[in-house]
C-alpha positions as CSV (number, residue, x, y, z in Angstrom):
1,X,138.1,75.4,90.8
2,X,134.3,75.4,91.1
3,X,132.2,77.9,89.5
4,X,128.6,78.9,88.7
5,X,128.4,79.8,85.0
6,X,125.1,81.9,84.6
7,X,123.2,80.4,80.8
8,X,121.5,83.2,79.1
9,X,120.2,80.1,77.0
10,X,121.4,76.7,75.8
11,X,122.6,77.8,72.8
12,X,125.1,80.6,74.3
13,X,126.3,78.1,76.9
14,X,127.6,75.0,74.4
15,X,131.1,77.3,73.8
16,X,131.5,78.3,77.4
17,X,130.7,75.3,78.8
18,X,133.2,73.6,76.6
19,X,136.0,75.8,77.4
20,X,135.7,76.2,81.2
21,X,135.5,72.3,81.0
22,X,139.0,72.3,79.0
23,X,140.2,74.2,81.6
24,X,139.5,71.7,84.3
25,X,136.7,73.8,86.1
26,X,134.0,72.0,87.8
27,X,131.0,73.5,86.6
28,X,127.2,74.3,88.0
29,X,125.1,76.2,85.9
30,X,122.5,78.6,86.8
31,X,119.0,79.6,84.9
32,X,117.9,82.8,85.8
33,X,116.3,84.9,83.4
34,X,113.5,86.9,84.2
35,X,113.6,89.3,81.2
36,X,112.8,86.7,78.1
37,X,109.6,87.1,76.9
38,X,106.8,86.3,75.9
39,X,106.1,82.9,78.5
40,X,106.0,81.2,75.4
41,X,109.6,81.9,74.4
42,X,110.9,81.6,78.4
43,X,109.4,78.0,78.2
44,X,111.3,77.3,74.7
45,X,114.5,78.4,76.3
46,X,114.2,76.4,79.8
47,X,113.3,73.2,78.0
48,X,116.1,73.4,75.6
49,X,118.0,74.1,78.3
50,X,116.9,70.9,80.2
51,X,117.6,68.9,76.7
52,X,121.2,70.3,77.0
53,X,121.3,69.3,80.5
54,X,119.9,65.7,79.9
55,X,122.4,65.3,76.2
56,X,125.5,66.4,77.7
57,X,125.0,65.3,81.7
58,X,125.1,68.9,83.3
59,X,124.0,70.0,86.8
60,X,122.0,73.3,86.5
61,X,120.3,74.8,89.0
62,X,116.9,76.5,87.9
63,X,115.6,79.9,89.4
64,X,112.8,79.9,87.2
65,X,110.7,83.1,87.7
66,X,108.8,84.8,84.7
67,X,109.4,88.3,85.6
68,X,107.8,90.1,83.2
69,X,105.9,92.6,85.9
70,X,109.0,93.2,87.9
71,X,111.1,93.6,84.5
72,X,109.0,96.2,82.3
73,X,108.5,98.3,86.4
74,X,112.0,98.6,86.2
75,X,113.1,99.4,82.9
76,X,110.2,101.7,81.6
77,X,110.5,104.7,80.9
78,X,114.9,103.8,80.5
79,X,114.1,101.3,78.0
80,X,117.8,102.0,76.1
81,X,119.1,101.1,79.8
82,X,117.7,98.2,80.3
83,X,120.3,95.9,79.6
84,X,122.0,97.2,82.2
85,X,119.3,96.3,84.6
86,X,118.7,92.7,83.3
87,X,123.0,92.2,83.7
88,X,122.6,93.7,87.1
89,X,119.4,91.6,87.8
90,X,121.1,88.4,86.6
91,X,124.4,88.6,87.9
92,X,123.9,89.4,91.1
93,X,121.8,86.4,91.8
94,X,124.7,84.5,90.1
95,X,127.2,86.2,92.6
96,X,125.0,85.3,95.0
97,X,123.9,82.0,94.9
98,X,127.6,81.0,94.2
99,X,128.7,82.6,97.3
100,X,125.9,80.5,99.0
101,X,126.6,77.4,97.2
102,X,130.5,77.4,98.0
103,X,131.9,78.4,94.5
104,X,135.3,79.4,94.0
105,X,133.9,82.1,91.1
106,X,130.8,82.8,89.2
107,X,130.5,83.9,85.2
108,X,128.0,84.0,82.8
109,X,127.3,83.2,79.0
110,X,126.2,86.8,78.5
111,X,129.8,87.2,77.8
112,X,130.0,84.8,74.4
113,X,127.1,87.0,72.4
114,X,128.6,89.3,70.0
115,X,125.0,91.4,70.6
116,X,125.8,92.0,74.3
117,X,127.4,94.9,75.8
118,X,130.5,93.4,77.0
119,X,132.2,96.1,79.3
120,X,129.1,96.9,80.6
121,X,128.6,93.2,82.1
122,X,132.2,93.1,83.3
123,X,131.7,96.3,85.3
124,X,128.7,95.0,87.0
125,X,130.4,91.5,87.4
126,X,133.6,93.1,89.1
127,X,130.5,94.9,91.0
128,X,128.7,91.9,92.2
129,X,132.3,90.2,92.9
130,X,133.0,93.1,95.0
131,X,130.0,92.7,97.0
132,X,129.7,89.6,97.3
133,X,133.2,88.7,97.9
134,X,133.5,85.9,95.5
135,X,135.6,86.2,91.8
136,X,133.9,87.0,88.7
137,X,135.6,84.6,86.0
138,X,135.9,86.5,82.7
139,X,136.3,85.4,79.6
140,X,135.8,86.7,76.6
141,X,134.1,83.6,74.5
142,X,133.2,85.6,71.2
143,X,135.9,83.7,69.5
144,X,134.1,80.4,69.5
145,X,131.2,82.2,68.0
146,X,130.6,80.1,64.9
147,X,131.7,77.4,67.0
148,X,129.1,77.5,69.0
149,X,126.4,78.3,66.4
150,X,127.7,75.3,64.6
151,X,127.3,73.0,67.7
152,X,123.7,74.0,68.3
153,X,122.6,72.8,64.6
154,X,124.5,69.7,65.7
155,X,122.9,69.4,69.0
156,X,119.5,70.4,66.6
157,X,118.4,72.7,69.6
158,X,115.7,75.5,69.1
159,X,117.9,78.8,68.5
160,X,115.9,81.9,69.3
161,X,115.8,84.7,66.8
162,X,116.4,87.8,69.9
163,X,118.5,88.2,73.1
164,X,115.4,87.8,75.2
165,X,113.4,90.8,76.3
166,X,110.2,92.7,75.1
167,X,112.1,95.3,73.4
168,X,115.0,93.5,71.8
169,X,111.6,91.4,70.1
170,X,110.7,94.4,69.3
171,X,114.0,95.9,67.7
172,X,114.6,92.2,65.7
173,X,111.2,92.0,64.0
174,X,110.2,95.9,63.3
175,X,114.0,96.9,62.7
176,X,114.0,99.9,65.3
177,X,116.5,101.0,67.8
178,X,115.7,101.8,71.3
């Protein structure tokens, strides 16, 4: 079974890619992530992603579009929705570019963060599968957690501090809710 695993970032990929790999899947992963910012910490996350890539011999695909301007249109003004945008945003060219690429099923690393809303992005996976006519693999990878965490220090990548966008920088360094 081929698939097309979506990578929020390097760090939430080490469990998934581990455990789709015991499970005999042949894996392609997919950067697209329009809504980290600032540039500064969309450039921290690609490279580490590219050191993952070069330490443990994957093949990613990179979509790599800083989308600040086409992010902030879309979510202001619905700012506590937005992570419903950036899921929809994400997997659909996930859904898509597996379709395109010949995959057997698509997935992302959204689904290992214990900070995501996880029936949300399952909804709009079984949407995109739907539409695209291609199976959304899920998963629910929260278990390997600390597993994960603890091979990052191994792997001494850079582990960011917030999910990604404006507003969750926001909430993690002033302490407010959206």
């Amino acid at each position: 079974m081929k698939i097309l695993l979506h990578i929020c970032c390097a760090n939430c990929a080490l469990y998934p890619i581990t455990r789709l790999k015991e499970q005999g899947y042949t894996l392609k992963g997919l950067w697209f992530n329009p809504n980290i910012h600032p540039v500064t910490e969309y450039n921290k996350r690609l490279d580490t992603l590219k050191q993952l890539q070069s330490l443990w011999n994957l093949e990613i695909m990179y979509h790599d579009k800083y989308g600040l301007i086409d992010f902030t249109r879309n979510v202001c003004g619905n700012e506590s929705n937005r992570c419903v945008y950036c899921y929809t945003t994400r997997l659909q060219e996930t859904a898509k570019t597996a379709k395109l690429e010949g995959m057997d099923s698509f997935s992302s690393t959204l689904l290992y963060s214990r900070y995501q809303k996880h029936d949300s992005i399952i909804e709009i996976g079984r949407t995109m599968e739907e539409k695209y006519s291609i199976k959304f693999y899920i998963e629910d990878w929260r278990a390997g957690w600390q597993k994960g965490i603890e091979m990052s220090k191994e792997l001494n990548l850079y582990r960011q501090k917030y999910c990604g966008c404006i507003y969750s920088e926001m909430e993690r360094y002033l302490g407010v809710q959206i």
